[in-house]
C-alpha positions in Angstrom: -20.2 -3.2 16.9 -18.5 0.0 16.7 -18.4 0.5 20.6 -16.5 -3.1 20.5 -14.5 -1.7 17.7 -13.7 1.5 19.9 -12.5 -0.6 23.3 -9.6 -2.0 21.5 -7.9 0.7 21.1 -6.0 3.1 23.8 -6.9 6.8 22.0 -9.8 8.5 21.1 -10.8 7.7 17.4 -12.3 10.7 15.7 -11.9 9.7 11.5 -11.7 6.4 10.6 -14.1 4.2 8.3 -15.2 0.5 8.3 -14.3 -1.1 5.2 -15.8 -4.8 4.8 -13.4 -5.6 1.7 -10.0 -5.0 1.2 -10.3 -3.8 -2.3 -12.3 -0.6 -0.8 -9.3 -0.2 1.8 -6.9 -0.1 -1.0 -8.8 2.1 -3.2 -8.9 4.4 -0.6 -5.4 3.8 0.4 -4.3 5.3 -3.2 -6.7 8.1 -3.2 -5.2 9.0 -0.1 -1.8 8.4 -1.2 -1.9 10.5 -4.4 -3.2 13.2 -2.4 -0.8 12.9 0.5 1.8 13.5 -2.2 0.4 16.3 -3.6 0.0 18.2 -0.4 3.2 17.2 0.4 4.8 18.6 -3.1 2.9 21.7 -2.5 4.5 22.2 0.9 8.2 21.4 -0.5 7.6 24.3 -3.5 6.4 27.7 -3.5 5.5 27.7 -6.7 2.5 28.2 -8.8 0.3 24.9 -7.8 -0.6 23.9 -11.4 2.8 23.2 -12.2 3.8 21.3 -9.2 5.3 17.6 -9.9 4.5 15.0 -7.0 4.7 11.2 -7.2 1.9 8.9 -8.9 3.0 5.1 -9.5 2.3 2.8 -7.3 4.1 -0.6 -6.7 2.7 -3.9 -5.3 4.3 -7.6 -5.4 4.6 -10.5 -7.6 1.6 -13.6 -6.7 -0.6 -10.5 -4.9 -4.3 -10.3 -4.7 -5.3 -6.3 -4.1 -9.1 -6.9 -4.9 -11.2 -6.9 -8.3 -12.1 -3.1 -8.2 -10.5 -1.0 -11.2 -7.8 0.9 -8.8 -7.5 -2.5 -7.0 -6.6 -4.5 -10.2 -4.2 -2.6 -10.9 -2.3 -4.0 -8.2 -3.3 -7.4 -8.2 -0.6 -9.6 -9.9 -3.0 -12.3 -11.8 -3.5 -11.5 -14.9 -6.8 -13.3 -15.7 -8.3 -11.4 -13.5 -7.1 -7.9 -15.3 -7.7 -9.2 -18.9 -11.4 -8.4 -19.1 -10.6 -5.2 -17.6 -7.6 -3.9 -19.7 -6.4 -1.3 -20.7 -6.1 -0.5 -16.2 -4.3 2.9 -15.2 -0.6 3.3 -16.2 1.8 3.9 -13.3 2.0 0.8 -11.8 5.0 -2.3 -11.3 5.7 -5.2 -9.4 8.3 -5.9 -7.6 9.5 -9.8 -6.8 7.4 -10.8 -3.1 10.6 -11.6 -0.9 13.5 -9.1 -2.9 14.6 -6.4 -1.7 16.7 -5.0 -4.8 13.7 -5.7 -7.3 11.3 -3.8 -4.5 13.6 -0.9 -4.9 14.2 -0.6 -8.3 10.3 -0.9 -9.1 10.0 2.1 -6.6 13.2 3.5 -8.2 13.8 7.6 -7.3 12.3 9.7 -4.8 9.1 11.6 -6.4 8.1 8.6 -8.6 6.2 6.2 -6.6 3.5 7.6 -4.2 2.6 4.2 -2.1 4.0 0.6 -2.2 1.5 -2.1 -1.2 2.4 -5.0 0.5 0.2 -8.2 1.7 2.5 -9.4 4.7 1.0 -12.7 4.5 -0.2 -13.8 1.0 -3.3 -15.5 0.4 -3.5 -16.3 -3.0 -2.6 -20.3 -3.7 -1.2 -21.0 -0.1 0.0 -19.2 2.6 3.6 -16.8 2.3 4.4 -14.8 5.2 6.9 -11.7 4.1 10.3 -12.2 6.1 11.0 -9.3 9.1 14.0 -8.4 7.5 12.8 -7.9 3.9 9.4 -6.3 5.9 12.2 -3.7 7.2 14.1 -3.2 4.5 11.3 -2.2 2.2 9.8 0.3 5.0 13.6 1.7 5.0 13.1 2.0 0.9 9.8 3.8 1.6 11.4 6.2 4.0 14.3 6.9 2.0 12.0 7.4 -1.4 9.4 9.2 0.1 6.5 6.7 -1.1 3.6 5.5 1.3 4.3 2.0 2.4 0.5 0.1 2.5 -0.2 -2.6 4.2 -3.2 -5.1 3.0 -3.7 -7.4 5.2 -6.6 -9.3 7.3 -6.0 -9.2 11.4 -8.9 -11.6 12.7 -8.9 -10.7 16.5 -6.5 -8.8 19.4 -5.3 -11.7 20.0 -3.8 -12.4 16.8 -0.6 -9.9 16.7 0.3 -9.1 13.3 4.2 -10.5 12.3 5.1 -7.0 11.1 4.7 -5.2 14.5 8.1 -3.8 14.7 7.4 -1.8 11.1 7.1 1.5 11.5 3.8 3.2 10.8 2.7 1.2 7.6 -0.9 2.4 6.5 
């Protein structure tokens, strides 16, 4: 499987893990965020290390479904499937699927948010593709805030190019 994996893709992969569920991918995906920003923080300022402020929040989108793992709930939008789970991790919002302005003030200033997850096709009770534009903008939010823009989606073959492929380097 791997050497099928491998063949699709043009450069050498040396560090890279199968994930057979989403909610693993986006665990990792804010492990890997929060860490990014520290090292990142760390870089900016010279300082002493202990006492260096980086972003933590995260920010996902109203009608998501991020998986039913602890980090994972935390950005799923459904309550009933957070209830039994509560209280989850403070740090978190959700931002309107589709709006740009609610997508950036959920993020709000640079240093608060460390990664914004996105489905660019939602699953959850139908089928709701994210506009180009609105995919754009919020990539143009990310850059400008400095948060990690995620994306969580499920590509079923090659042959089936994702909608977002003009978005720069999403995760």
């Amino acid at each position: 499987m791997f050497h099928r994996f491998k063949l699709q893709f043009d450069e050498p992969l040396s560090n890279f893990a199968f994930n057979f569920s989403s909610c693993r991918y986006n665990e990792g995906a804010i492990k890997f965020a929060r860490k990014f920003q520290v090292m990142r923080a760390a870089a900016a300022v010279t300082a002493d290390a202990a006492q260096i402020s980086h972003a933590t929040d995260t920010v996902s989108f109203s009608n998501s479904f991020h998986g039913r793992t602890l980090g994972a709930l935390n950005l799923t939008w459904k309550q009933a499937y957070k209830t039994p789970f509560a209280p989850l991790a403070p740090g978190h919002s959700f931002a309107v699927y589709g709006d740009l302005e609610s997508a950036r003030a959920a993020i709000g200033p640079p240093g608060k948010t460390a990664a914004v997850f996105i489905e660019p096709v939602q699953g959850e009770g139908g089928i709701f593709p994210a506009d180009q534009a609105f995919l754009q903008g919020l990539r143009q939010i990310c850059d400008d805030t400095g948060a990690l823009l995620v994306f969580d989606e499920v590509r079923p073959t090659r042959y089936c190019p994702p909608r977002h492929q003009r978005i720069r380097n999403p995760l």
